[in-house]
BALO-441465 format. One record per residue (C-alpha): residue number from 1; residue in one letter; x, y, z. Coordinates in steps of 0.1 Angstrom, whole numbers, m for minus. Layout:
BEGIN
{rec NUM; a; {X; Y; Z}} ...
END
This chain:
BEGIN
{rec 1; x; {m1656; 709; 2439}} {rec 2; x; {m1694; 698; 2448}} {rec 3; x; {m1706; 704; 2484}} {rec 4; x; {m1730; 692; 2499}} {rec 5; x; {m1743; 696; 2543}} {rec 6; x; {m1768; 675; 2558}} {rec 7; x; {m1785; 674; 2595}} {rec 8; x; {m1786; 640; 2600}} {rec 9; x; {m1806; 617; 2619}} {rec 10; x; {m1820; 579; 2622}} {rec 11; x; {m1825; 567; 2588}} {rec 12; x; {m1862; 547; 2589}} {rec 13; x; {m1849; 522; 2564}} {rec 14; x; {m1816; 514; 2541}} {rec 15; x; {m1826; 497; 2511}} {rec 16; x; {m1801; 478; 2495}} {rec 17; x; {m1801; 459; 2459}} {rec 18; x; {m1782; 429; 2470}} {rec 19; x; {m1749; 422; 2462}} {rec 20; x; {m1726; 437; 2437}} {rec 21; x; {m1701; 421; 2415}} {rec 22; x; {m1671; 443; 2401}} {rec 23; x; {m1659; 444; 2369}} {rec 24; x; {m1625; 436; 2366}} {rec 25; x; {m1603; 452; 2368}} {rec 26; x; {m1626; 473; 2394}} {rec 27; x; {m1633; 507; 2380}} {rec 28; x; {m1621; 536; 2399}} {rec 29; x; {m1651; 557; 2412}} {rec 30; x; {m1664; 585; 2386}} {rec 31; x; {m1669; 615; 2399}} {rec 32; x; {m1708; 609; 2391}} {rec 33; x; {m1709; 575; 2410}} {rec 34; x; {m1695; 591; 2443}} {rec 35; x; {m1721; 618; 2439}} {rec 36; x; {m1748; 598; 2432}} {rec 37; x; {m1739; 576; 2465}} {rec 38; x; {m1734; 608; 2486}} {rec 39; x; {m1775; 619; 2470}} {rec 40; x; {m1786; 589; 2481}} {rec 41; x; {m1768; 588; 2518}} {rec 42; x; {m1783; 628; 2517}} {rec 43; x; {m1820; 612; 2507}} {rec 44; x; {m1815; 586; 2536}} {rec 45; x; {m1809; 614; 2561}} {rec 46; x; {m1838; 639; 2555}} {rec 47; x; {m1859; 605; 2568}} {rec 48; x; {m1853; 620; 2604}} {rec 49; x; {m1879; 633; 2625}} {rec 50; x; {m1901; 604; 2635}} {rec 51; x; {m1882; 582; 2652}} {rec 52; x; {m1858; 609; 2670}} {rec 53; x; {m1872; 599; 2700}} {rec 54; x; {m1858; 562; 2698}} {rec 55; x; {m1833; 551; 2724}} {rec 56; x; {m1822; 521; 2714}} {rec 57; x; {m1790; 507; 2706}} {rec 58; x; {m1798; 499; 2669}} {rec 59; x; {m1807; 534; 2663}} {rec 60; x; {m1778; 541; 2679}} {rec 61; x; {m1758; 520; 2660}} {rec 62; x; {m1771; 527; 2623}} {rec 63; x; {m1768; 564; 2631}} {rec 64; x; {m1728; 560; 2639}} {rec 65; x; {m1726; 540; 2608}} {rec 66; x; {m1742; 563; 2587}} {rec 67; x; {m1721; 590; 2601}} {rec 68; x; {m1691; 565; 2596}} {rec 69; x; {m1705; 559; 2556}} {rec 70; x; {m1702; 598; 2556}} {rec 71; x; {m1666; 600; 2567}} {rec 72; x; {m1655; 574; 2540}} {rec 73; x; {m1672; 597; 2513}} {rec 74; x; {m1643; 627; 2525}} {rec 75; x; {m1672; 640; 2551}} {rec 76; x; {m1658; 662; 2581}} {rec 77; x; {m1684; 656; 2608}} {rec 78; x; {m1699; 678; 2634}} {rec 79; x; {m1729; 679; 2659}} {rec 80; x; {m1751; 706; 2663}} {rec 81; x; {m1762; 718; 2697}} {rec 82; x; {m1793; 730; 2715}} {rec 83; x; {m1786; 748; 2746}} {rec 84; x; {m1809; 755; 2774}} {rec 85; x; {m1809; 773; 2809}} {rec 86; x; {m1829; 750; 2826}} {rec 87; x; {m1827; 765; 2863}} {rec 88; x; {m1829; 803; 2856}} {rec 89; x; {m1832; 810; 2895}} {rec 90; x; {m1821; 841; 2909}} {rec 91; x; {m1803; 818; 2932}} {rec 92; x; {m1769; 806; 2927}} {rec 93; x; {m1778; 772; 2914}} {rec 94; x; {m1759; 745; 2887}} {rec 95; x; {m1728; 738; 2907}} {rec 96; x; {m1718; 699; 2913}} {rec 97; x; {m1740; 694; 2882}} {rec 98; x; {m1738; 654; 2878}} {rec 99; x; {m1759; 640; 2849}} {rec 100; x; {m1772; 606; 2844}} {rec 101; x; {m1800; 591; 2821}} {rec 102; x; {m1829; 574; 2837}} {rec 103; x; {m1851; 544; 2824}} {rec 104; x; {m1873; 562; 2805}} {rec 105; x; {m1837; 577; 2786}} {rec 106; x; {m1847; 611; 2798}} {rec 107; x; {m1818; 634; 2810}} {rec 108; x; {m1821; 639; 2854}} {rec 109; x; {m1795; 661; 2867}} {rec 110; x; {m1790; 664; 2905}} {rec 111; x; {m1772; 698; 2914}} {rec 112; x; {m1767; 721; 2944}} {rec 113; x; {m1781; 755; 2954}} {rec 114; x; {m1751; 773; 2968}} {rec 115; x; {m1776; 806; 2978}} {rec 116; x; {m1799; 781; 3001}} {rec 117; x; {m1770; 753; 3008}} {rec 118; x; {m1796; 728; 2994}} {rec 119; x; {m1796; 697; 2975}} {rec 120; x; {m1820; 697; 2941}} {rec 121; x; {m1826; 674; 2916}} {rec 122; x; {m1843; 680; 2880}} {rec 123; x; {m1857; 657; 2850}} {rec 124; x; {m1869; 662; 2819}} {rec 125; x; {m1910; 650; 2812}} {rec 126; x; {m1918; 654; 2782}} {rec 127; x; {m1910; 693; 2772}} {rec 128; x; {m1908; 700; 2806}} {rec 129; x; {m1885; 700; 2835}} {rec 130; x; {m1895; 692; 2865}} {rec 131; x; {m1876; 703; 2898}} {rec 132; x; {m1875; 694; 2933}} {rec 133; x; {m1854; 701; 2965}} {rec 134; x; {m1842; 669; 2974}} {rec 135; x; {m1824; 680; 3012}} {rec 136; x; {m1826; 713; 3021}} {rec 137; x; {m1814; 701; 3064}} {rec 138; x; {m1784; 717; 3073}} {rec 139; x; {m1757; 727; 3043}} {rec 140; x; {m1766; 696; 3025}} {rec 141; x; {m1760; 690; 2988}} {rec 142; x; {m1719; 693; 2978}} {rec 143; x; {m1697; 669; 2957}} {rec 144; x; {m1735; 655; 2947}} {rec 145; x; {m1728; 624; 2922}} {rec 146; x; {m1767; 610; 2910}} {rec 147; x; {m1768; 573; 2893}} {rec 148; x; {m1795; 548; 2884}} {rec 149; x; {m1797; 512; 2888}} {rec 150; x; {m1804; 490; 2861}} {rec 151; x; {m1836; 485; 2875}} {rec 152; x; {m1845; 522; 2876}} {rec 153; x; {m1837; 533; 2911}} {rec 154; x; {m1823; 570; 2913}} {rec 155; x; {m1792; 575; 2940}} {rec 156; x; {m1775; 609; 2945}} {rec 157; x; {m1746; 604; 2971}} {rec 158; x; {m1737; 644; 2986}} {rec 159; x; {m1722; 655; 3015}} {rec 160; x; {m1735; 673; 3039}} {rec 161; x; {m1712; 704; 3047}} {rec 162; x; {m1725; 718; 3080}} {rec 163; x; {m1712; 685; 3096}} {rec 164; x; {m1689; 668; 3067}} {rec 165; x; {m1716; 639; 3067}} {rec 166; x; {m1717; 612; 3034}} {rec 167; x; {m1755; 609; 3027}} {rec 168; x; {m1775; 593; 3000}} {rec 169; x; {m1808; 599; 2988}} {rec 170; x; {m1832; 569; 2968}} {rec 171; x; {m1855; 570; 2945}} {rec 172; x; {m1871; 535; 2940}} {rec 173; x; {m1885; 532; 2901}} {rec 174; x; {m1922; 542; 2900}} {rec 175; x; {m1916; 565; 2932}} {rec 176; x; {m1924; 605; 2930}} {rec 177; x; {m1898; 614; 2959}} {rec 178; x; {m1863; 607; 2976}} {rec 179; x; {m1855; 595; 3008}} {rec 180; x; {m1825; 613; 3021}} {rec 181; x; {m1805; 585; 3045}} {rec 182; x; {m1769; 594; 3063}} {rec 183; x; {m1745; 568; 3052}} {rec 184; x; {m1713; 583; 3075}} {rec 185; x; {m1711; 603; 3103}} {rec 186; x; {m1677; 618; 3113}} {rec 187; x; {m1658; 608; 3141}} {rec 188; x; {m1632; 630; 3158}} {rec 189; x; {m1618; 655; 3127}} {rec 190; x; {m1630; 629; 3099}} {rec 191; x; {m1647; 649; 3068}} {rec 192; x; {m1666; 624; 3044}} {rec 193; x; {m1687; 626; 3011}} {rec 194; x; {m1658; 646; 2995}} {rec 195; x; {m1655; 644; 2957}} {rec 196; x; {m1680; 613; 2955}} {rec 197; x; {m1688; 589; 2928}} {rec 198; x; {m1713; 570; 2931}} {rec 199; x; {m1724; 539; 2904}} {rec 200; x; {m1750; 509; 2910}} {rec 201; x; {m1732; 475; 2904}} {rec 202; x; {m1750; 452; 2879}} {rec 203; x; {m1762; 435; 2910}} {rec 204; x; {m1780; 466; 2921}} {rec 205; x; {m1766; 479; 2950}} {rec 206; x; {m1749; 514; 2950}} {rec 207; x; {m1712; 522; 2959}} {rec 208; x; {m1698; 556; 2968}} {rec 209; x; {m1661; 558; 2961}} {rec 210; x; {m1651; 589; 2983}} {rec 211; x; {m1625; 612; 3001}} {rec 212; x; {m1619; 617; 3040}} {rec 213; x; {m1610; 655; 3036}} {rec 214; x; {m1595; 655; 3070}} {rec 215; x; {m1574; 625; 3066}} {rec 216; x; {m1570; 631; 3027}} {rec 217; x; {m1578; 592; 3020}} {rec 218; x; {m1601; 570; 2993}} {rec 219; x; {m1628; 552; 3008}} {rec 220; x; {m1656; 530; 2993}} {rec 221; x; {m1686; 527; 3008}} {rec 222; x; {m1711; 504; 2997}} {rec 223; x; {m1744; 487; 3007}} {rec 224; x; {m1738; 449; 3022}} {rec 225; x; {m1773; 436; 3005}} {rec 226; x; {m1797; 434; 2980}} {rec 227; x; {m1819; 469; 2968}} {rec 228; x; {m1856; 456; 2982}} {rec 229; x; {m1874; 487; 2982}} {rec 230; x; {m1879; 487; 3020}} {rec 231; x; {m1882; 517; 3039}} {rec 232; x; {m1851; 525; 3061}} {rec 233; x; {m1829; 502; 3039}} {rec 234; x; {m1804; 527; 3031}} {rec 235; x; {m1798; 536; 3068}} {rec 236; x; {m1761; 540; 3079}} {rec 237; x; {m1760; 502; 3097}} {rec 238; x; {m1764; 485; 3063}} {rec 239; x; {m1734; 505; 3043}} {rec 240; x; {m1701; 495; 3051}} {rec 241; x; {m1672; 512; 3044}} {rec 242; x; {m1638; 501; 3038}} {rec 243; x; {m1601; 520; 3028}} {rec 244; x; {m1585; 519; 2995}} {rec 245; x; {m1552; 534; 3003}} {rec 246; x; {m1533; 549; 3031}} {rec 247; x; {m1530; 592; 3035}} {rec 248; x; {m1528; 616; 3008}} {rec 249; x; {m1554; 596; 2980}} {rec 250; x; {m1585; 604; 2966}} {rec 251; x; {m1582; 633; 2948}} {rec 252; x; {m1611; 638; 2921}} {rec 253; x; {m1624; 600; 2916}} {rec 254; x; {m1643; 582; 2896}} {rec 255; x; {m1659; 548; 2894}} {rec 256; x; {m1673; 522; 2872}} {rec 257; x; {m1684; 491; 2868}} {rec 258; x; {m1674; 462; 2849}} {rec 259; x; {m1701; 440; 2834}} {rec 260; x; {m1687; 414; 2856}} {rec 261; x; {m1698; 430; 2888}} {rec 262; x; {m1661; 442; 2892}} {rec 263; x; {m1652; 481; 2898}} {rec 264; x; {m1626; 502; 2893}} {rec 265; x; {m1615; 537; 2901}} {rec 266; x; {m1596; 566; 2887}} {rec 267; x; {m1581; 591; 2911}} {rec 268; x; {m1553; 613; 2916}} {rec 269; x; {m1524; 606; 2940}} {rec 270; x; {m1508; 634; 2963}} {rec 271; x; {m1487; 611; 2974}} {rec 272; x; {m1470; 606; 2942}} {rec 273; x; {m1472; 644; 2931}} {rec 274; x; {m1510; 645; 2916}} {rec 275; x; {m1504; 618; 2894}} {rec 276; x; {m1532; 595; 2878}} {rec 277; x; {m1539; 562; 2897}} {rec 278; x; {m1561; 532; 2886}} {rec 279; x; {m1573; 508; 2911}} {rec 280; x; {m1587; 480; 2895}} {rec 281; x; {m1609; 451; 2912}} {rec 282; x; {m1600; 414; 2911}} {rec 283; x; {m1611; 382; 2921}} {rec 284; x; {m1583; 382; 2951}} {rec 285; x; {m1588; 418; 2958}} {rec 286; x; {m1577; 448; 2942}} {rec 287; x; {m1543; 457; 2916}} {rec 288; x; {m1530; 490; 2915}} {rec 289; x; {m1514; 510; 2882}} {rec 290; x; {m1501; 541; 2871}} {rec 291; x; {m1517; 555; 2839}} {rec 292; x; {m1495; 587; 2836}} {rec 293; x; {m1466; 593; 2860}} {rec 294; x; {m1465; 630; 2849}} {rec 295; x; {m1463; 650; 2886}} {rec 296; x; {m1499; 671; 2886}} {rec 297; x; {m1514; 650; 2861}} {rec 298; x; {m1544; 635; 2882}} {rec 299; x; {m1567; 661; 2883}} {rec 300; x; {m1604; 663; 2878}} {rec 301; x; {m1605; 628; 2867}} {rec 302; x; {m1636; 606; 2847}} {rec 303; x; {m1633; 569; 2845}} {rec 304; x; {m1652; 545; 2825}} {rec 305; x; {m1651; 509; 2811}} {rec 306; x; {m1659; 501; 2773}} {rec 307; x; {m1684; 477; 2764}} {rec 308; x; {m1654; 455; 2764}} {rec 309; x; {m1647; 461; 2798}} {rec 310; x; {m1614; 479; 2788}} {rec 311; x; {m1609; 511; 2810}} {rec 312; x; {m1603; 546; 2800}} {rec 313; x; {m1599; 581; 2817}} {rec 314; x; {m1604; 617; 2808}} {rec 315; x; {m1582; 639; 2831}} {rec 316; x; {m1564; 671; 2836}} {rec 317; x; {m1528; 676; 2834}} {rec 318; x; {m1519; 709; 2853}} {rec 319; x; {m1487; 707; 2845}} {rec 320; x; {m1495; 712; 2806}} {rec 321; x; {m1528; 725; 2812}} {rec 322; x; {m1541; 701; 2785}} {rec 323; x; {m1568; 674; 2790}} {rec 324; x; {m1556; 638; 2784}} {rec 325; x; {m1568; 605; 2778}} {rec 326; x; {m1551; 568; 2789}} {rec 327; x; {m1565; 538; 2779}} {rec 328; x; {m1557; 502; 2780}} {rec 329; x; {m1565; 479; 2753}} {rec 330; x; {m1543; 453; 2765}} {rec 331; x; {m1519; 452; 2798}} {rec 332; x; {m1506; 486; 2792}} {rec 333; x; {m1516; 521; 2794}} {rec 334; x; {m1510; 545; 2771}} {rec 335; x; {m1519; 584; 2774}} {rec 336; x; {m1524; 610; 2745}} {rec 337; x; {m1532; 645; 2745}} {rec 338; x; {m1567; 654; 2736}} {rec 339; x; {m1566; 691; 2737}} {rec 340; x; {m1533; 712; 2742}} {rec 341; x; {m1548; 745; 2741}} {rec 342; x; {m1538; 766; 2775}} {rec 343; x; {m1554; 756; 2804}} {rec 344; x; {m1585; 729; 2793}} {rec 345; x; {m1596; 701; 2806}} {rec 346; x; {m1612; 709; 2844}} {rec 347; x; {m1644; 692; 2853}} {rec 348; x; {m1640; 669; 2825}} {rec 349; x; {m1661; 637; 2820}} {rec 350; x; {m1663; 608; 2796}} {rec 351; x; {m1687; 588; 2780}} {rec 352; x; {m1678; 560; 2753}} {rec 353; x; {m1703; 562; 2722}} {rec 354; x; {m1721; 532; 2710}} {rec 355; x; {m1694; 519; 2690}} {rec 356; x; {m1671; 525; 2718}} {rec 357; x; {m1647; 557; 2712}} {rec 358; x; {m1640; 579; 2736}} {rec 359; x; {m1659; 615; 2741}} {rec 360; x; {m1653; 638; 2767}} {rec 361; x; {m1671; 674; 2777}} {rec 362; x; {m1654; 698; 2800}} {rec 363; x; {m1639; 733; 2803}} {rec 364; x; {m1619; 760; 2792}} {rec 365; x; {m1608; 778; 2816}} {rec 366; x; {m1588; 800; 2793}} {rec 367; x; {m1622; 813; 2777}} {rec 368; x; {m1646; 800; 2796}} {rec 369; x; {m1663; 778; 2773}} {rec 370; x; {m1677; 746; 2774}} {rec 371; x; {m1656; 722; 2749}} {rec 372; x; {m1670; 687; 2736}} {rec 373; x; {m1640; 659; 2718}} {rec 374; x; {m1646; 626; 2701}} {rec 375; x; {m1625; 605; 2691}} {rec 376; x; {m1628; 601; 2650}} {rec 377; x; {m1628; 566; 2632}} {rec 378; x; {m1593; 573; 2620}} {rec 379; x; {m1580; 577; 2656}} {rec 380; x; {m1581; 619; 2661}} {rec 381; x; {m1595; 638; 2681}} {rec 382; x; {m1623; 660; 2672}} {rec 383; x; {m1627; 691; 2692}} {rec 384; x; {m1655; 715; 2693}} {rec 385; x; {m1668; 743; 2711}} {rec 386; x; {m1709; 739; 2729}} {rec 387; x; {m1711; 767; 2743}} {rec 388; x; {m1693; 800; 2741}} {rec 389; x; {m1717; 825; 2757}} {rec 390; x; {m1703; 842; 2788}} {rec 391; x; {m1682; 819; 2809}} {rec 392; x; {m1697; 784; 2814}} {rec 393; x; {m1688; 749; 2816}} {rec 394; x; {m1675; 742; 2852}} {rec 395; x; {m1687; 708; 2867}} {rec 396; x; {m1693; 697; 2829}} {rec 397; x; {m1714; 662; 2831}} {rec 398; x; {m1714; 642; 2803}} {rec 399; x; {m1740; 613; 2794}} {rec 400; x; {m1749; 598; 2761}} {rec 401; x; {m1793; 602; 2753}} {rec 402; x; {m1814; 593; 2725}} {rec 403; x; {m1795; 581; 2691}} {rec 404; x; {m1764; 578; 2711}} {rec 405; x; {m1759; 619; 2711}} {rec 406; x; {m1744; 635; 2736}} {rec 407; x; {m1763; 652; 2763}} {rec 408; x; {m1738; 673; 2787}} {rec 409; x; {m1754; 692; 2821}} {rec 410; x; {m1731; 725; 2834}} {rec 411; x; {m1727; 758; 2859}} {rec 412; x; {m1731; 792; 2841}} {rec 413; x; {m1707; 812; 2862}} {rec 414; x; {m1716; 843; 2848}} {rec 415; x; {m1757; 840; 2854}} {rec 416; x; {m1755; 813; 2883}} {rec 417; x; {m1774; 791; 2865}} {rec 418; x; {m1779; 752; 2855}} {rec 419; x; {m1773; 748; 2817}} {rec 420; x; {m1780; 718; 2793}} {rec 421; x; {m1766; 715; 2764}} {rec 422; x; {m1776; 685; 2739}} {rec 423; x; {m1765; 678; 2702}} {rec 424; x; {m1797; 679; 2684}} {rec 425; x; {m1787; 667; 2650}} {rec 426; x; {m1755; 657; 2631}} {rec 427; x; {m1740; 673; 2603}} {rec 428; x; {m1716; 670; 2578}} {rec 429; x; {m1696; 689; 2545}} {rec 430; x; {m1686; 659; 2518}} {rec 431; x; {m1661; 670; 2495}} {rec 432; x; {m1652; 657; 2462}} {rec 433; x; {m1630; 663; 2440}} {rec 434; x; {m1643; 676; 2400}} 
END
């Protein structure tokens, strides 16, 4: 048996010599022919380093399919990972860690500072990350979601504990600071901004799916007109807000857009004993499904739509204490187990890769690791552990960066820090048979 593991990265060129015609009958591969493809796919790899720091979907793309080539040649794939504390603060810092990539594809992570009760926000320049404390009025900074618009506007949506306010903070593209801006103020007993999502629709203007923690009920709230980059835009008069469902809704949720303008959103249902819910915008007003019925299934949920505009969600099933997976290709759901091990799945979150498969991060609660699976061209699951060093991985955000590679932001529970974990190369083990 002949072994050969690569780090592989963005190929600068694939030279072909046109196109081939079998003999016939075909011959069967030699071992000597599969080897001297699987030289030649290993020559095409070492071609790396200067154009790691390409974002764009081709790269993207001809990575995945070189990894694909790989697989066909009897490869078992994995990605190796460069972790970093990037907020070693002797404060407790890195909880509500949400991740998103900006328009210059370089990782931004909002996050909160539990020791101060402030809101803080951090993005990579260059080598170097750059911090700032976003809101630091009042216990600001919880259930802190961070998005940007496609035309480079940064929004974090966070509540604001002392007073169980929904606030958002802007960023408008080519601006150094945030503007913090309430969007709700409680009335009576009314708690808002818990468990918020927050996502830009392709028209630019940002929507907050959230929870009424008094009233345990989903809410949307939304601005009612165009982004214009003019101070005092974002003030509470121009968001409206608007009920999904009646009492006991909103547990965990998480929205997305279509690339139709049309949103939808995962949560779980109390009302219907923690299962998973989809609610699914339409041109008459909004459908409603059940991905799993399973009672305690709808926790910690992460919704996304394909490049197909087909919906999936990452969740955790208590009553299993496995993470799951639905999806629906057609007019159906269907739900499979992703990792069965005892109790994983918390704080998960999806991404779908450049040729659309699903890949989540999240945790394990059972060792208190940080745990990465991607779903494999054959239709497995590929599981792997990031990180492993004391216990980490709570509020696990995932996001894909440069090349299509996964980036994932997460609490180190043991340290109290902010962590980043990103897969710096791919590797693989071809085996073939003498």
């Amino acid at each position: 048996m002949i072994l050969c593991s690569v780090a592989t990265g963005f190929p600068v060129a694939v030279f072909g010599q046109g196109a081939l015609t079998p003999d016939s009958p075909t011959p069967a591969p030699t071992m000597k022919s599969l080897q001297e493809i699987w030289d030649k796919l290993c020559e095409l790899d070492e071609r790396v380093g200067a154009l790691e720091s390409d974002a764009s979907d081709e790269a993207s793309s001809m990575e995945d399919a070189l990894a694909g080539l790989g697989e066909v040649l009897g490869a078992t794939t994995r990605y190796n990972w460069s972790v970093t504390t990037i907020d070693s603060s002797t404060d407790d810092v890195g909880k509500y860690a949400s991740l998103a990539i900006s328009g210059d594809h370089d990782p931004a992570i909002a996050y909160y500072n539990a020791t101060d009760r402030d809101l803080l926000f951090i993005e990579q320049d260059g080598s170097t990350w750059d911090k700032e404390t976003i809101d630091s009025y009042g216990y600001a900074g919880v259930h802190c979601s961070l998005a940007f618009s496609d035309d480079g506007h940064a929004g974090i949506a966070y509540q604001d504990e002392s007073d169980g306010a929904l606030n958002f903070a802007c960023r408008y593209e080519g601006s150094s600071s945030f503007l913090a801006y309430r969007v709700k103020s409680p009335d009576a007993s009314q708690v808002w901004g818990t468990y918020n999502s927050l996502a830009f629709a392709p028209n630019g203007r940002p929507y907050i799916a959230h929870r009424d923690q008094d009233a345990l009920k989903l809410y949307v709230s939304y601005l009612d007109q165009a982004v214009t980059e003019t101070p005092g835009e974002f003030t509470s008069a121009n968001w409206n807000t608007f009920s999904l469902m009646a009492d006991l809704s909103g547990y965990h949720p998480s929205l997305d857009f279509k690339s139709d303008g049309r949103w939808g959103i995962s949560h779980g249902l109390p009302g219907g004993g923690y299962n998973v819910q989809f609610i699914e915008q339409s041109a008459s007003g909004w459908s409603f499904t059940t991905p799993d019925s399973t009672a305690q299934s709808g926790q910690y949920t992460s919704a996304k739509f394909n490049s197909s505009n087909k919906p999936g969600i990452a969740y955790y099933d208590q009553a299993s204490g496995s993470l799951k997976y639905a999806s629906k290709p057609g007019s159906g759901w269907s739900s499979e187990t992703v990792d069965a091990s005892a109790n994983v799945g918390k704080w998960c979150s999806l991404a779908f890769t450049t040729d659309d498969r699903p890949a989540i991060a999240y945790y394990d609660s059972t060792n208190g690791d940080l745990k990465y699976a991607e779903r494999n061209s054959d239709g497995g699951w590929k599981v792997s552990t990031v990180d492993s060093d004391g216990d980490v991985g709570q509020y696990a955000s995932l996001a894909l960066g440069r090349l299509g590679r996964p980036w994932i932001a997460y609490y180190d529970v043991t340290n109290g820090n902010l962590k980043f974990a990103k897969a710096s190369s791919r590797s693989f083990v071809a085996k073939f048979p003498q």
